[in-house]
C-alpha positions as CSV (number, residue, x, y, z in Angstrom):
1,X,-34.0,42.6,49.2
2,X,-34.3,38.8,48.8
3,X,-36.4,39.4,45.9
4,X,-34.1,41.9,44.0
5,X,-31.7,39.3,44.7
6,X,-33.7,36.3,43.1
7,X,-34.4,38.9,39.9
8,X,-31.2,39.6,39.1
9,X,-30.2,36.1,39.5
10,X,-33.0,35.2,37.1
11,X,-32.0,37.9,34.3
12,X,-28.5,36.9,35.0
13,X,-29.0,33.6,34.1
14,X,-31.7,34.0,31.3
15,X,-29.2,36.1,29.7
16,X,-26.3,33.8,30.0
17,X,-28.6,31.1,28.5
18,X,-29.9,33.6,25.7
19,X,-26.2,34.6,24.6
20,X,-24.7,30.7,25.0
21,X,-28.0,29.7,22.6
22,X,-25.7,30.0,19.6
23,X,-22.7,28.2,20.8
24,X,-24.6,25.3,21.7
25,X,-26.0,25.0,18.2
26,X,-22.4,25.2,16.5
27,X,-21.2,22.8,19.7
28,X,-23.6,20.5,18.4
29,X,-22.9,21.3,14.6
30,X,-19.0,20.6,15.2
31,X,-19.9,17.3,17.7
32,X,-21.5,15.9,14.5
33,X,-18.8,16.8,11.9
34,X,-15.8,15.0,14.6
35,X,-18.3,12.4,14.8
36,X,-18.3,11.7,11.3
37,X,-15.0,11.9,10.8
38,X,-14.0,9.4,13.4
39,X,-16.5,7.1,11.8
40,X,-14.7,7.3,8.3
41,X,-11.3,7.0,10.2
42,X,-12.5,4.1,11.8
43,X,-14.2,2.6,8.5
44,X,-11.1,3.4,6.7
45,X,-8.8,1.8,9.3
46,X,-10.8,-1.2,9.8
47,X,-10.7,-1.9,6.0
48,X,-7.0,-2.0,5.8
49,X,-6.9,-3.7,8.8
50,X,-8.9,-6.4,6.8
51,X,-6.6,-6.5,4.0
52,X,-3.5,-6.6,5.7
53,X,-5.5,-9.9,7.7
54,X,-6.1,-11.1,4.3
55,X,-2.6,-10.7,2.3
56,X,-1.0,-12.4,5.7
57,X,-3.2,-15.9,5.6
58,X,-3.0,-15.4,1.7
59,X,-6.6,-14.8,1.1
60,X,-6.0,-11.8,-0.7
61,X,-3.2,-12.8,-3.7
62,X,-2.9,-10.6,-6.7
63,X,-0.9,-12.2,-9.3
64,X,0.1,-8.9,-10.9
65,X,1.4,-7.9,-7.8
66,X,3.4,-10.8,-6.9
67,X,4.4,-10.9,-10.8
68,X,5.9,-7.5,-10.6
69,X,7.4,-8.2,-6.8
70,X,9.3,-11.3,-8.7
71,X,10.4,-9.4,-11.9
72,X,11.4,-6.4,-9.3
73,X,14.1,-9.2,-7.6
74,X,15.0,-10.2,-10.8
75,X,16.1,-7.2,-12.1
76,X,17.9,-6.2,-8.6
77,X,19.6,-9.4,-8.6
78,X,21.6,-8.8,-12.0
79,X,21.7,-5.1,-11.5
80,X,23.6,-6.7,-8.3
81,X,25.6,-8.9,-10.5
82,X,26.9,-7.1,-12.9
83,X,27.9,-4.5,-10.5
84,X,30.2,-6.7,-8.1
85,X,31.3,-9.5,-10.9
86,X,34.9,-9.7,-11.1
87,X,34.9,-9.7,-15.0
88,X,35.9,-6.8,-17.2
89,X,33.2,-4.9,-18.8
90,X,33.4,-5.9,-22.3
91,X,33.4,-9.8,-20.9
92,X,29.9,-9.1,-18.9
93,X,28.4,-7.6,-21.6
94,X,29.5,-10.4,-24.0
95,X,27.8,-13.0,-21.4
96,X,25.0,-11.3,-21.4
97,X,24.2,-11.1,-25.1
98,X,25.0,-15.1,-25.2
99,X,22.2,-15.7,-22.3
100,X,20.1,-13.2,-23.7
101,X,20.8,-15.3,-27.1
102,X,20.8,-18.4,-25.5
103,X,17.4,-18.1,-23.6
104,X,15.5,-16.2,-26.3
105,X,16.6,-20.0,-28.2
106,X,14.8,-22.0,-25.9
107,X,12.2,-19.9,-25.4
108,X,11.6,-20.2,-29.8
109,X,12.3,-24.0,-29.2
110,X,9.1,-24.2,-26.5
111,X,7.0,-22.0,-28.3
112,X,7.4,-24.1,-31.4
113,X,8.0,-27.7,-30.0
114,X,10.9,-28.7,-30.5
115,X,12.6,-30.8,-28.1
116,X,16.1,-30.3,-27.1
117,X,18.5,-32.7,-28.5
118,X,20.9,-32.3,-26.1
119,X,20.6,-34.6,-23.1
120,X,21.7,-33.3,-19.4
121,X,24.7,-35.0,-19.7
122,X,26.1,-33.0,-22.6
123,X,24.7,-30.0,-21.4
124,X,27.6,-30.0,-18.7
């Protein structure tokens, strides 16, 4: 009886191991695949990591970047501007076109060489 016992222990168990065979090799197949992806997460995350380290001790400056971050508050500043002046309409736009007109002139004036005649005092 003892040795019936042992048998069908034995097929039991040789069966069990036959039919789990399988999912041991796509355990092992999906082990590897979660493995690699935590390795790119962690690659991926320790790069940016790296840059954010960087950009905050000012390693990492990009000049286009910081060029577009100023001209970005530029243009919110007068878009801000214009919207809560107290002038009419017609008056902002008139200011405008004299800065515009009035900094495109100096701009022509550096480019070319000239020196402004006018002294700080009579720019007042």
């Amino acid at each position: 009886m003892r040795r019936e016992k042992n048998s069908l222990l034995d097929l039991l168990v040789d069966a069990g191991l036959y039919l789990l065979d399988p999912v041991r090799e796509r355990v092992a197949d999906h082990i590897d695949t979660v493995s690699e992806k935590a390795k790119d997460a962690y690659q991926e995350a320790s790069g940016r990591v790296r840059k954010a380290s960087r950009a905050i001790t000012g390693e990492d400056q990009h000049g286009l970047s910081s060029t577009a971050a100023l001209l970005l508050g530029v243009g919110v500043g007068v878009a801000l501007g214009i919207l809560f002046a107290p002038a009419s309409g017609e008056q902002v736009r008139r200011n405008i076109a004299d800065t515009a007109r009035d900094f495109g002139g100096r701009i022509r004036r550096g480019v070319s060489g000239e020196s402004d005649d006018a002294g700080p005092a009579d720019r007042l």
